[in-house]
Structures are given as structure tokens and as C-alpha cells.
C-alpha angles and dihedrals in degrees: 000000000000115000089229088047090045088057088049097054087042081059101044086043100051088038095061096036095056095050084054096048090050105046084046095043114032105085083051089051087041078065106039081050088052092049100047095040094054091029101245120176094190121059106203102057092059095043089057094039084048093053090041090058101027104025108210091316087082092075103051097051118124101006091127093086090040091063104042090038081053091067106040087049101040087053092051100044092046089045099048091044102054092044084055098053093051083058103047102051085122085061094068130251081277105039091033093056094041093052100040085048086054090051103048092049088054090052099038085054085073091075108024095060091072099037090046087052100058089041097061099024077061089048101056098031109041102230139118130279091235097052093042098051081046091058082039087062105044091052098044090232105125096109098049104135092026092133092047091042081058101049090046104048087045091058100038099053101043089061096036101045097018100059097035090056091047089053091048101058089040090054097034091041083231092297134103116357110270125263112283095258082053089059106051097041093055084039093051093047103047090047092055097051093043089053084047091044093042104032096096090056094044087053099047076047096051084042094064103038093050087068110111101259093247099056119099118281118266113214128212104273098034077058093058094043094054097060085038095062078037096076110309125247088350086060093070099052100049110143087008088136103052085044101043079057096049090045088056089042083051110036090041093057085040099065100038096047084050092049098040095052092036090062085051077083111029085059114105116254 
């Protein structure tokens, strides 16, 4: 395949996958939000409390930015992925996948931060996306987390896409895509250990883009020392369970709808 054509199926592909993770994903994300924002240690509690005060419609809000930011990232992080690992090949199946996987995350926070912001300022507040990015915006506060995002992303797609790819060329040999269970169950595994690896810095994120737009901006490691006085090490994992499921649930859809449109064009024709 064309360089130019190859481009164009990562991008399908990414495309495709992102729009089916979120919709999946997305009233399970609206709870691991809740939890880390109020710092709740049990999930269902605050699932049913959620449902007494919002009804269903509290686990649909904000998934506007979610869906278009899934495109746009997804693009970004596919793309990206697939042009590093053309260029460290030197690196080794293992060491080539890991560090393209933490590049792509670093380059994909640029646009996640933002988008992240309005979805969970709209969670917790209720309000529209519209509304929410216009108070963002006011406030210059759209980048708030964007250290964290970064740390986060990095982490979180070396591991995810790093490991799986690694696993894919060992069991493929390099060759055709794996069958479809083969898929899902690397995919499910290397989602989970990369939520687990990356949680602490998506809560110290969440942590600081739950803050009204008009308090004072919370830094990095004031972040940190605030979940820290929280409740120490637990702090940082609140809602790590309802979220470890819904990363599984994501990263899992993710992969097979992008395999499975991704072999659309590889197929002869």
C-alpha cells in the first residue's frame, strides 16, 4: 500500500475506532469523573446517588467533546504511531513499539487536555459544552492539567499501544492481523495495565480540571499535595475500579473496530 493510501486507512480506521470506545465507554467515564472529583472510594453509592439526582441523563453528559475529540485523537495517536514505528525500527519490535506509544500519547495530550476540560467541567456541572468551553475561555483555563494530561497520555499509550503492538507482531510473526479473540484479549490486557500504570496521573488531572474555572489555578505539584494530604497513596486511586472496567470495555472496542476496518484495506482487491 501507498504511503499516502496507508495514512488514509490509519485515519479511517482511527477514526471509526474512536466514535465505538466512546459511545461504549463514556456513562462508565461520567463515574470514574464523579468519584475522583468528590473523592469516593465506593462506586456504587455514587452510581445510584448519581441516577436519584440526574436520572440517565447523568451519564451521557458531556459526551459531545468525547466524540469529536475521539476523532481528532484517535487520528493523531494511530497516525503517529504507525509513522514511528517506520522510524524505529533500529529500536527493536519491543523498544520501537513502547517508545513510539509514548510519543504518540505526548503529542495526542495537545489536544485531549481541552477537550478533557469541557467534558468533565459539563459532568459535574450540568451545563453545555458550548457554555462551558465559553467560561473556559474567559478564564483561560482550558489547558488546566495539561502536565498531568501529558504525563498521563505518554504513559498510557506506550503501554496500550506499545505492548499490544509488540504482542501482535510476536503472535502474527509479523504477518496477517490476528484473529479477531486474539484481538480483544491482548487488547483487553494491555488496556487494563496501562489504566492501572497511568490512573494516579488521570486523577491529579481530573483534580485539577474539576476546579470552577474562576478558582485559582492549581499547579502540578500543589496538585499532588493536595491528594496526598486527601488520603495518601489511596487518594490517588479513587474510582480506579469503575474506570479500570470501562478502560477494558474501551480499549478493547477500540482495537477490534480499528483492525477490523484497517483490514477493509489491506484486503486484496
Amino acid at each position: 500500500m501507498a504511503p499516502q493510501s496507508a495514512l488514509v486507512a490509519e485515519a479511517v480506521a482511527a477514526s471509526a475506532s474512536g466514535c465505538a470506545a466512546t459511545l461504549l465507554g463514556h456513562p462508565l467515564d461520567c463515574l470514574k469523573v464523579r468519584m475522583q472529583a468528590e473523592q469516593q472510594r465506593e462506586a456504587l453509592p455514587t452510581f445510584l446517588r448519581m441516577l436519584k439526582q440526574d436520572g440517565v441523563a447523568a451519564f451521557a453528559r458531556g459526551m459531545g467533546p468525547p466524540l469529536l475529540n475521539a476523532v481528532l485523537m484517535n487520528t493523531a495517536m494511530f497516525v503517529v504511531f504507525a509513522e514511528c514505528r517506520r522510524r524505529t525500527a533500529a529500536l527493536g519490535d519491543v523498544g520501537g513499539a513502547l517508545a513510539s506509544g509514548a510519543f504518540a500519547g505526548v503529542a495526542t495530550a495537545t489536544l485531549s487536555t481541552p477537550f478533557d476540560y469541557v467534558k468533565i467541567q459539563a459532568q459535574l456541572r450540568g451545563a453545555p459544552p458550548l457554555r462551558v468551553l465559553a467560561d473556559a475561555l474567559r478564564a483561560r483555563a482550558l489547558f488546566r492539567g495539561h502536565a498531568a494530561n501529558c504525563l498521563r497520555e505518554g504513559v498510557f499509550t506506550a503501554v496500550y499501544l506499545g505492548a499490544y503492538d509488540a504482542c501482535r507482531v510476536a503472535l502474527s510473526g509479523g504477518g496477517d492481523r490476528p484473529p479477531t479473540h486474539v484481538v480483544a484479549a491482548v487488547a483487553a490486557t494491555t488496556g487494563a495495565l496501562a489504566w492501572v500504570a497511568n490512573y494516579p496521573f488521570d486523577t491529579v488531572k481530573s483534580v485539577q480540571q474539576s476546579a470552577p474555572p474562576s478558582a485559582p489555578r492549581a499547579g502540578l505539584a500543589r496538585a499532588v499535595r493536595t491528594l496526598w494530604r486527601r488520603g495518601g497513596v489511596g487518594a490517588f486511586y479513587a474510582g480506579l475500579a469503575p474506570s479500570t472496567a470501562r478502560a477494558v470495555l474501551v480499549t478493547t472496542s477500540r482495537l477490534v473496530a480499528y483492525e477490523h476496518v484497517r483490514g477493509w484495506f489491506d484486503a486484496p482487491r
